[in-house]
N, C-alpha and C positions, 0 to 999 in steps of 0.2 A: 380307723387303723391306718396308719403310716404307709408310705409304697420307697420302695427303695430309692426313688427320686426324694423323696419327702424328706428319708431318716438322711440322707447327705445334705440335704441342704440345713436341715435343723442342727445337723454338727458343726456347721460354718455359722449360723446364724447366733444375735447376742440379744439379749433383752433389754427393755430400759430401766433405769435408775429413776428413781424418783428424789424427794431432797429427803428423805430420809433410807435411803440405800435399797428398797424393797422394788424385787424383781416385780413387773407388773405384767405378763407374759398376755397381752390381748393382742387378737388381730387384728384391731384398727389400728395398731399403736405402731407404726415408720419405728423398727429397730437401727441400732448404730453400735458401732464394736466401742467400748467404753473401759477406762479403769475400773471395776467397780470396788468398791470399802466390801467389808465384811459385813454379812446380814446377819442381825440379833433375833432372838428368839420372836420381840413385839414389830420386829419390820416387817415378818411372815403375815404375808396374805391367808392365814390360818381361819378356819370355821371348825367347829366343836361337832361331830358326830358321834353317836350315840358313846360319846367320853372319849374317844379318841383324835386329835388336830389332823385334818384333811386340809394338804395345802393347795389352793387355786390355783397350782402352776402347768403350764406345758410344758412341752417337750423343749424349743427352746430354751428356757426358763432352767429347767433339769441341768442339760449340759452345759451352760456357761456358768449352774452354780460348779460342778462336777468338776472342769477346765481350771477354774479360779481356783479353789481348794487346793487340787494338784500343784498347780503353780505358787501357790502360797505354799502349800506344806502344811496347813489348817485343817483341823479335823471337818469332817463332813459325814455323819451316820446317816444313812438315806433309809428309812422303811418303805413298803409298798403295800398297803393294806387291801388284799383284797377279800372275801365274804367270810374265806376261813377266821381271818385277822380278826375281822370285825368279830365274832359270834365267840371264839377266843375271849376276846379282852373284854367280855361282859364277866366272865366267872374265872379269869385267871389275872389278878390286880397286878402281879409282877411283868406280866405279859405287857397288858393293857401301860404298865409306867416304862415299859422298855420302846413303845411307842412316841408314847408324851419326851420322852428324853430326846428324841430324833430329832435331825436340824431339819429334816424335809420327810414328810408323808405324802409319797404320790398315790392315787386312785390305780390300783391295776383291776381290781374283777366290777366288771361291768356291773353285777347286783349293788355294788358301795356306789357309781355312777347314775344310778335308777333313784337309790333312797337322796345321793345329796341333791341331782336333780328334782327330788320331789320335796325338800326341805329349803330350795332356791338358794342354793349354791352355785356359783358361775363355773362349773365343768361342763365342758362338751361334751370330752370321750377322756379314754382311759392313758393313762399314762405309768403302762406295765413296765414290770422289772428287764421282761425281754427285749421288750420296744427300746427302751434305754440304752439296754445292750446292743441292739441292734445297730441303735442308731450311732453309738460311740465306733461299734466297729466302722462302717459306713463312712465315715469322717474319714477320707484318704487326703482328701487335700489337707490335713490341720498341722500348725505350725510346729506340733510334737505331738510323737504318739504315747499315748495313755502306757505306763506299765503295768502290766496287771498280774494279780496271784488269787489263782482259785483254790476253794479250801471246801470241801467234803465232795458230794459228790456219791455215786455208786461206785464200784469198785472199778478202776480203770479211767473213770470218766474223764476226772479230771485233765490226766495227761491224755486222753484222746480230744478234750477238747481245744487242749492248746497247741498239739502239733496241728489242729484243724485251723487253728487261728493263726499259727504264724509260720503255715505255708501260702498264705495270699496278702497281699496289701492289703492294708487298713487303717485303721486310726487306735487298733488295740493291739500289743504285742506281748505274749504272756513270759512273765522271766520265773515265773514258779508256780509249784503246785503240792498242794499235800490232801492224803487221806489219811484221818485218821481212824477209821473205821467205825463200829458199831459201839459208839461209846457215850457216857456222858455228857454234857457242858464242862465239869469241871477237870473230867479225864483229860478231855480236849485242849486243857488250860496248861497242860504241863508246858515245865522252864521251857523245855529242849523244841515246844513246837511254836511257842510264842518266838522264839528264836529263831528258830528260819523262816518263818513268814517272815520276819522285821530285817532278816542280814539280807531278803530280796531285793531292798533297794523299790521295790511296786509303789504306785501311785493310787491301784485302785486296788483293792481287797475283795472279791466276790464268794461270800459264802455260799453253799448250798446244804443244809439239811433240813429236817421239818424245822417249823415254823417258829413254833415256841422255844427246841435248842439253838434256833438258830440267831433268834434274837435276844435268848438269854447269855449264849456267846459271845456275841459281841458286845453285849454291856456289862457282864464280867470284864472282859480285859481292853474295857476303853480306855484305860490310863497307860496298860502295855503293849496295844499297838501302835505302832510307830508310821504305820502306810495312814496317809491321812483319808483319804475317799475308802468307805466302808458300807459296803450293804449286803442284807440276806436277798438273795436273787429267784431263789430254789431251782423252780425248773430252766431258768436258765444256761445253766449246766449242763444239763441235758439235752437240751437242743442243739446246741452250740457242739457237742459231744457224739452228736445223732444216734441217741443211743433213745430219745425220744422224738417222734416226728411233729412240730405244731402244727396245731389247728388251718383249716385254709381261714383266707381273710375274712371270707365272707361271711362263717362262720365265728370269727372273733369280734366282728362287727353285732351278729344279729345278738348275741352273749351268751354262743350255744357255745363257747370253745369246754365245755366242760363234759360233752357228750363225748365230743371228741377223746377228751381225755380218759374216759371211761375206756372208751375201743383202746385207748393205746396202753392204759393201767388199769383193767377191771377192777381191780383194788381199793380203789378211788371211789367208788360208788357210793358207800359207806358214808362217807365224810360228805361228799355233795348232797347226799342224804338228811344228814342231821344237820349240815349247814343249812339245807331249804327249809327246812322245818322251821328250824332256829328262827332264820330272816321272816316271813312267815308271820312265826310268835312276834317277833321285835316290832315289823311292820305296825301291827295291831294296837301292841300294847304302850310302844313307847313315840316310833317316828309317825303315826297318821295324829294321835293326842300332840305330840309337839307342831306340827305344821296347823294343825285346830285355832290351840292356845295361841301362840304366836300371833298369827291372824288374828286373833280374837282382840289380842291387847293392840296391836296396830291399827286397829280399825276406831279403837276408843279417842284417837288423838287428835290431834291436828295437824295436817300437810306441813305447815311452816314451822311448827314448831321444834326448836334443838335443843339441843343435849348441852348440859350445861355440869359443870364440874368444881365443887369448892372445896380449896383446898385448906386442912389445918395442921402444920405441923408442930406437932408438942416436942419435947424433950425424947421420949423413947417410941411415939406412937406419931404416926402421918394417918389421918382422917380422912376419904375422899368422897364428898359428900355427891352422889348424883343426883342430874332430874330433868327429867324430860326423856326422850325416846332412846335406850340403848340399844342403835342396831347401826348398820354396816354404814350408811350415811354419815353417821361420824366418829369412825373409827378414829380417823386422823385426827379429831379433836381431841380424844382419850392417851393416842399411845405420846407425846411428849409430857402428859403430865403422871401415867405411868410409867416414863421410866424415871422420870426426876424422881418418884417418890421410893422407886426400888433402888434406884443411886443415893439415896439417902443411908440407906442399910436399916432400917427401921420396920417395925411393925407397921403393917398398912391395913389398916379398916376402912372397909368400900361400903355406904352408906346407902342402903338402894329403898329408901322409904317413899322420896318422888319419883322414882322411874316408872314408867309409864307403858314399857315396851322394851323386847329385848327380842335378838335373832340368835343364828348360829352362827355370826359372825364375830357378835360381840364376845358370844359366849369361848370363841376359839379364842380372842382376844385374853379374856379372863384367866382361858387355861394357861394361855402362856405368862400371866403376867404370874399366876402362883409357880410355875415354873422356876420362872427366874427367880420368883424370892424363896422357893425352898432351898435354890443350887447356892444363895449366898448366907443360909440358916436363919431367914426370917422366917416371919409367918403373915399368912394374908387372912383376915374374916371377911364375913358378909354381916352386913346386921339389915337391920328394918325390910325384910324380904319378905313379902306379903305371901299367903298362900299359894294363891295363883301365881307367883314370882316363883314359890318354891320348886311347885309341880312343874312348871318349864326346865329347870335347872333340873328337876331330875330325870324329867323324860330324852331332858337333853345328855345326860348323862355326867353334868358335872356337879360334882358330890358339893354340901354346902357344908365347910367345918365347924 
């Protein structure tokens, strides 16, 4: 957890570029303030968990993409998954693709922190929707401040959180706000409210209701909002509003903040309830079998051996024949001949009869690369995927068409 020296200096701070535009957000890595180009869906340090892209970034990393976006004017959908999210998007497919559609999934509940660390995913700690918020607010020294428009909320909330926010310096200054009460997604959608969010003139959009309307909202009217920076935040609303008190730190460290949250919303119990369950189930059935498997095929190989990739392009059909070990070691080998083949606009068949080994790296890789060729109306297969290839992809949670 971030201390308020921390969230200021990570709003000043930039990440690196690599030569293919992907933030690399480590802490060995000497950051430098930079142009950066636009990040595509295959430049995402992305890993596959249990079907949803969980992106390797910090906190820096966050707000210099969050900065850039603003300043470009370039959409930016941010999710924040945390154990609801997750336990969600196993039984709710609309859910779970309002995820896969986000340009950035940060890690917020410490339980999604625990499993990717135990599937050997490079996250330290959590990188919640608050923390973010915090941290933007915190940014006083930055060269413009953020505009911002908050949108649900309890009754009241919202304008009590913004006269809270722009009676002190900071790096967020709210120019609107709307409730629209106890209502649908699609209620929500009307002309007359998509219109004043957008005549705000905001940089940054911060939703708040539950989970599911909240990300089905915003992927409804991602073509008619016009504020480019867009995320569900939930209880950050409420904080910011103090109409909720958070967690102390030491309890959002230990990943008790949710006890907390019981004292402050008994209500709440409920859901952390069948969430524990859920995870629990999941642990068992799906993430201890995948970290097994995985292991199992990595251990069958050899050290020096790489990953090798041939390529056949036909007339309507691009081929991409693998062999040898598909995991995070060579990513970079895969995503220039992944995008060449979705720059093609063609049918891409991925070949996986000599692969040997596969992670949750490669397999976040994969999610995005069907990604992008659903959003251009292609389509991606798998062929020659051995059993034991299958049962990884399903524990892993990306479905084989």
């Amino acid at each position: 957890m971030l201390t308020t020296q921390e969230l200021q200096e990570a709003g000043r701070s930039y990440y690196r570029v690599d030569r293919f535009g992907t933030d690399r957000d480590r802490p060995d890595v000497d950051t430098a303030t930079t142009d950066t180009a636009a990040v595509d869906d295959l430049d995402r340090d992305v890993y596959c968990v249990l079907g949803i892209p969980i992106d390797a970034i910090g906190m820096r990393g966050v707000l210099r993409r969050i900065r850039d976006a603003a300043r470009r004017k370039t959409r930016l959908l941010i999710s924040t998954p945390n154990l609801n999210f997750l336990v969600a998007s196993q039984s709710d497919r609309s859910f779970r693709d309002s995820l896969i559609l986000s340009d950035l999934c940060t890690v917020d509940g410490m339980p999604v922190v625990w499993i990717a660390r135990l599937i050997g995913i490079p996250i330290k700690s959590r990188t919640a929707g608050a923390d973010i918020f915090d941290a933007l607010k915190a940014d006083i020294g930055s060269a413009s401040t953020l505009k911002l428009f908050l949108f649900g909320g309890p009754e009241g909330g919202a304008e009590r959180a913004a006269h809270r926010l722009n009676s002190q310096p900071g790096g967020l200054h709210c120019v609107g706000w709307s409730n629209p009460g106890y209502c649908s997604a699609e209620e929500m959608s009307r002309d007359h409210i998509i219109e004043e969010i957008n005549a705000s003139g905001a940089d940054f959009l911060v939703a708040s209701l539950s989970s599911q309307k909240g990300q089905s909202w915003l992927q409804r009217n991602h073509q008619r909002l016009e504020i480019p920076v867009r995320a569900h935040l939930g209880a950050a609303l409420n904080f910011q509003a103090g109409t909720v008190k958070r967690a102390p730190p030491i309890l959002r460290r230990l990943g008790l903040e949710w006890l907390w949250r019981i004292k402050e919303e008994p209500y709440l119990w409920r859901r952390y309830w069948n969430d524990g369950t859920a995870m629990l189930r999941l642990l068992f059935t799906h993430v201890l079998p995948f970290v097994f498997w995985t292991w199992w095929m990595r251990r069958t190989h050899e050290r020096g051996e790489a990953l090798t990739i041939t390529q056949d392009y036909g007339s309507r059909t691009v081929t991409l024949s693998l062999s040898g070990p598909a995991d995070a070691r060579h990513v970079d080998r895969a995503i220039p001949v992944f995008r060449a083949a979705t720059a093609s606009r063609k049918r891409v068949t991925l070949d996986f009869s000599n692969v040997c080994a596969i992670d949750a790296r490669f397999l976040g890789l994969l999610l995005m690369l069907r990604k992008q060729l659903e959003a251009q109306g292609c389509a991606g297969t798998f062929v020659g995927v051995s059993p034991l290839m299958a049962r990884i992809f399903r524990m892993g949670g990306l479905d084989l068409p």
